[in-house]
C-alpha positions in Angstrom: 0.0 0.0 0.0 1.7 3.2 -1.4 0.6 6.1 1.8 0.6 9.9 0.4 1.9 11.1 4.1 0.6 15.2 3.1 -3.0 13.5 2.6 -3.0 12.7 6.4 -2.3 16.1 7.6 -4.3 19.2 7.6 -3.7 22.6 7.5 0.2 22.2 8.7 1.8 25.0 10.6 4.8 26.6 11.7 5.2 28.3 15.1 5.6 31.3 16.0 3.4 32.9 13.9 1.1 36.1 13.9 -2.2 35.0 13.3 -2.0 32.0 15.8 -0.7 34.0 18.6 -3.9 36.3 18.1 -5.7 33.4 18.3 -4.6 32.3 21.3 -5.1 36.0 22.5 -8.5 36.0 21.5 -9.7 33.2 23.8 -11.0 34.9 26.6 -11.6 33.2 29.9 -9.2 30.0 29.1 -6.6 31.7 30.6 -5.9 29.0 33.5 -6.0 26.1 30.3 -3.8 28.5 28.2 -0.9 28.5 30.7 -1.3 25.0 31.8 -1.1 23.2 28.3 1.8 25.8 27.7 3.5 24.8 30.9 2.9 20.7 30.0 4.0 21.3 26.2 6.7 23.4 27.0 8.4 20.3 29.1 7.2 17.3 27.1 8.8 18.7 23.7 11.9 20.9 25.5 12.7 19.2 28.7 16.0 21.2 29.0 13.8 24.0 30.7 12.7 21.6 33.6 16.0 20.5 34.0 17.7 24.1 34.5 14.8 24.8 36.5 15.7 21.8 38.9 19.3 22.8 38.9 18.2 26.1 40.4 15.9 25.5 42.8 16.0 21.7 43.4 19.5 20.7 42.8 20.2 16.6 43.5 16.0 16.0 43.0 16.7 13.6 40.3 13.7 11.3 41.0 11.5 14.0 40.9 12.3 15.4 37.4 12.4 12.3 36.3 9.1 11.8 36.8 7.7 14.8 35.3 9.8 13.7 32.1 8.8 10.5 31.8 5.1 10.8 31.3 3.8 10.3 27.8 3.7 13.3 25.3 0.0 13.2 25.5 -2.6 15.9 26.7 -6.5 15.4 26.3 -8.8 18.5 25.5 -12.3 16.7 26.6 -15.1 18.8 26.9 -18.6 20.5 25.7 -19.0 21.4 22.1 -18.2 24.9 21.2 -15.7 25.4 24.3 -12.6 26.3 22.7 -10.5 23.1 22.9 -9.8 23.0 18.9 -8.9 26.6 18.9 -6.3 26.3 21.7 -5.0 23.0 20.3 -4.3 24.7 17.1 -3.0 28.0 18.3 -1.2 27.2 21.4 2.2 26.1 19.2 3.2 30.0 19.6 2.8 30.5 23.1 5.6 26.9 23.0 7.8 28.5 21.2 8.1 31.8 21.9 8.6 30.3 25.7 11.4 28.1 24.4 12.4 30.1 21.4 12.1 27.0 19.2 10.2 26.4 16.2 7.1 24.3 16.7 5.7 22.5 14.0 1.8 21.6 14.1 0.8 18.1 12.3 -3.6 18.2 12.1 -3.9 14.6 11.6 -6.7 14.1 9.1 -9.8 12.0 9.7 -8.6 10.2 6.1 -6.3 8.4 8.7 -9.3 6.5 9.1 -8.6 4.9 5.8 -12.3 3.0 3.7 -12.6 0.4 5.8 -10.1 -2.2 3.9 -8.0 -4.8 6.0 -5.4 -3.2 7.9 -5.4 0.4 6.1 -6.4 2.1 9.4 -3.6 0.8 11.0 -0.8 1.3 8.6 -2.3 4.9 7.8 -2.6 5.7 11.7 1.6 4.6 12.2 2.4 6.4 9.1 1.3 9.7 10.5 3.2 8.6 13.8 6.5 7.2 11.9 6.4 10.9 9.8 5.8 12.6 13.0 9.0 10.7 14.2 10.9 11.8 11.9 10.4 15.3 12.0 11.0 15.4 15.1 14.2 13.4 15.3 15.4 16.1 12.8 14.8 19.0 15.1 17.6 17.2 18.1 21.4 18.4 17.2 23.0 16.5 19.7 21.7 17.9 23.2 20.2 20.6 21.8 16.9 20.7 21.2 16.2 23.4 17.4 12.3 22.6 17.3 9.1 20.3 18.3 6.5 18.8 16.7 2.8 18.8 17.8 0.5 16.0 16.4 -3.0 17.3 16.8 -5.8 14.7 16.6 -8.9 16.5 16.7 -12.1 14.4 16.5 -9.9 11.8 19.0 -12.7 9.6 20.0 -13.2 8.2 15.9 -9.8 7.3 16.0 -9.0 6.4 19.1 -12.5 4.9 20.3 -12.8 2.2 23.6 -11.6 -1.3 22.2 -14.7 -2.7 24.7 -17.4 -1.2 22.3 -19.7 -4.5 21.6 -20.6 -2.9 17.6 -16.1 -1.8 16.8 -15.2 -3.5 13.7 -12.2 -5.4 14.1 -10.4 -2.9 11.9 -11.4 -0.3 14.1 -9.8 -2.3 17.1 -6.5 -2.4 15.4 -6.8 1.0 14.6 -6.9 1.9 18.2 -3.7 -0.1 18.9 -1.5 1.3 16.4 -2.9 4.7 17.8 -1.6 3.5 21.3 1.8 1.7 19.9 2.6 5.0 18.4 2.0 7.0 21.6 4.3 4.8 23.6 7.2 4.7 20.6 7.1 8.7 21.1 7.6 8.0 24.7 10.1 6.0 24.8 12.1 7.6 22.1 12.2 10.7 24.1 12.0 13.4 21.3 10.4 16.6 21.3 7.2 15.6 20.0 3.3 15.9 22.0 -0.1 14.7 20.8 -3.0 16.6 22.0 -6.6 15.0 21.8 -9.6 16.7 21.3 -12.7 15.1 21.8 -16.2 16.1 22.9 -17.0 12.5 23.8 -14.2 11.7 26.2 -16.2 8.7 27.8 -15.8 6.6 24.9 -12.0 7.2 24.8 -10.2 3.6 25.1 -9.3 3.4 28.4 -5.4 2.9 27.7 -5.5 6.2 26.0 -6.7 7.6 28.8 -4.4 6.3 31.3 -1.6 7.4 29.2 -2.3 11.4 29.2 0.4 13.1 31.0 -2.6 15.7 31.4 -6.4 15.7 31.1 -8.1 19.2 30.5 -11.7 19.5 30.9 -13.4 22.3 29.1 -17.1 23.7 30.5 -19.3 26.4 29.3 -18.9 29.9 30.2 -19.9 31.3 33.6 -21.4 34.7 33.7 -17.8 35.9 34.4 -16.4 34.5 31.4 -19.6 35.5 29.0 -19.1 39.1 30.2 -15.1 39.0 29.4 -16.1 37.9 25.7 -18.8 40.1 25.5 -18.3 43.3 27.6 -15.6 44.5 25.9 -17.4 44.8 22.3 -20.4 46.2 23.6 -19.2 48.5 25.5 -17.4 50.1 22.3 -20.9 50.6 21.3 -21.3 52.6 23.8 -24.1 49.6 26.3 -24.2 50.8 29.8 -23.2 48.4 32.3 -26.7 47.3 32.9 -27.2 46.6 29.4 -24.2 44.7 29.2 -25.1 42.5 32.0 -28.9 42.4 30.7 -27.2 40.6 27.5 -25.0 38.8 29.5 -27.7 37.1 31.3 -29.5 36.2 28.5 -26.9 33.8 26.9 -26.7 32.2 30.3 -28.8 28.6 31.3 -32.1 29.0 30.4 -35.0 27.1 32.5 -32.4 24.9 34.2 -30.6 23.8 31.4 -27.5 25.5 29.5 -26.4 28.7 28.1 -24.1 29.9 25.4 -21.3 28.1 24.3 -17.8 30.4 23.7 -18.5 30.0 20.1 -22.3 30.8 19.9 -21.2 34.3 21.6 -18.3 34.6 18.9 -19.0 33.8 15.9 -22.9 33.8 16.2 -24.2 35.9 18.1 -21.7 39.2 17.8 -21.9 38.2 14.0 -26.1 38.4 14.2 -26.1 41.8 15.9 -23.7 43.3 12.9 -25.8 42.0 10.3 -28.9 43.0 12.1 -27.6 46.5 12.0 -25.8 47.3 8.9 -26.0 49.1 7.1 -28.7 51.7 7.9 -28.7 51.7 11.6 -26.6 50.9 14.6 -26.5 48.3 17.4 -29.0 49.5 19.9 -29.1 47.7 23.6 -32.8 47.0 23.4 -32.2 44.9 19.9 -29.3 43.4 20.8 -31.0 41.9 23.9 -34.2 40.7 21.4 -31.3 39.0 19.3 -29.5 37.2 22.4 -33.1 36.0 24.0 -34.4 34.6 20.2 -31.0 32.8 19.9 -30.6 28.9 20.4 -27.8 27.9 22.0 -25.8 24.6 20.7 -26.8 21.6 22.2 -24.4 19.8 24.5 -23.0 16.6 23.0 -25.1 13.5 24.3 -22.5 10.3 24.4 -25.6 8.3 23.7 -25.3 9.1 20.6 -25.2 13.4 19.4 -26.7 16.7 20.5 -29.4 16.7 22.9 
């Protein structure tokens, strides 16, 4: 089987770059998730940081930064749909390498790494993406110095990486699954500066062995009042919205009738998108229309594991 290795990437980037880092700028109220997964990536793909660091402060704790450096290269974005776990996976390369000075390169693994469903083409697609990410990375070591890292993004993670114990998986899909795990553990034991990061909204049906290898598991929620007036306050106040109209609108894209409110993107890319379009071009945002256009909105379903939206 001849493998086109390009075909199993998406959208491949190099770090830094401008339009990520204002990205990852623009993701109010993940701040705490932002410098966490910066913090993880930062020593799974350049360990020399967390080694000066225990040279400084903890000289002689060998055990102990040992076992922050031995933990898989693996981090797991699970949460609600809409909660910004995609848009930091893909943006938060910059924050990496600007921290390390490095360059980070991001590999999107495609959902083609699925293969059509012919005997063993899952599994030799799914190690090709690992053997290429491999050897990218081995290519960025020059001797004990560490020039770049790699970033293997699988977004989507649960069709790829789905539990083994599911009564209905194909036995392709099972195999699938274990060339997914074999290639975590050869990027663990190879050492390189190379992370995956997972992304799934349905992190229950995860294989358990994928979970058990995350060196980190971030869970992502929808946003508080806080974090809806963070998004939100700053754009309408440019229009000039009191306070009290802010926080009128704010309310509004919160739980409704005991169930749940906005998600980050409904407020970003719907619902500050409707108000513009509402307006233009003969008249301007007012506070009374903007609050019609937040109540008459529909928020995105949460993701049912059952089987889709609610």
């Amino acid at each position: 089987m001849i493998i086109d290795v390009r075909a199993l990437f998406e959208r491949q980037m190099t770090f830094p770059n401008p339009d990520a880092r204002a990205r990852l700028h623009s993701l109010v109220g993940l701040d705490g998730h932002i410098d966490l997964l910066r913090k993880i990536l930062a020593l799974l793909v350049y360990p020399t940081a967390l080694l000066r660091w225990g040279e400084k402060y903890h000289p002689g704790a060998k055990l102990l930064i040992d076992a922050v450096l031995t933990r898989p290269p693996l981090v797991i974005l699970a949460g609600d749909v809409g909660s910004g776990k995609t848009a930091l996976a893909e943006s938060i390369g910059d924050a990496v390498a600007r921290d390390a000075m490095i360059e980070v390169t991001l590999l999107p693994l495609s959902l083609a790494a699925r293969g059509q469903g012919r005997i063993g083409e899952m599994t030799q697609l799914i190690s090709a993406a690992f053997d290429h990410t491999i050897k990218e990375a081995s290519t960025m070591i020059a001797g004990e110095i560490t020039e770049g890292a790699v970033i293997l993004l699988v977004d989507e993670a649960d069709a790829l990486a789905q539990s083994r114990a599911t009564a209905e998986m194909h036995h392709e899909d099972v195999s699938g699954v274990n060339a997914f795990i074999r290639g975590i553990d050869r990027l663990s034991s190879r050492r390189l500066p190379a992370a995956v990061i997972m992304c799934t909204n349905r992190y229950e049906a995860l294989d358990p062995a994928v979970k058990r290898r995350a060196a980190e598991i971030l869970t992502f929620e929808r946003p508080n009042d806080e974090k809806r007036k963070l998004l939100l306050g700053p754009k309408l106040a440019e229009l000039g919205f009191s306070d009290a109209e802010i926080d009128r609108v704010v309310a509004a894209t919160g739980p409704r009738n005991g169930t749940y409110g906005f998600t980050y993107s409904d407020l970003a890319q719907r619902l500050i998108p409707a108000m513009v379009l509402d307006a233009y071009p003969e008249q301007a945002i007012s506070p009374a229309r903007a609050l019609e256009l937040a109540e008459a909105m529909v928020p995105t379903a949460p993701f049912n594991e059952a089987g889709g939206a609610l």
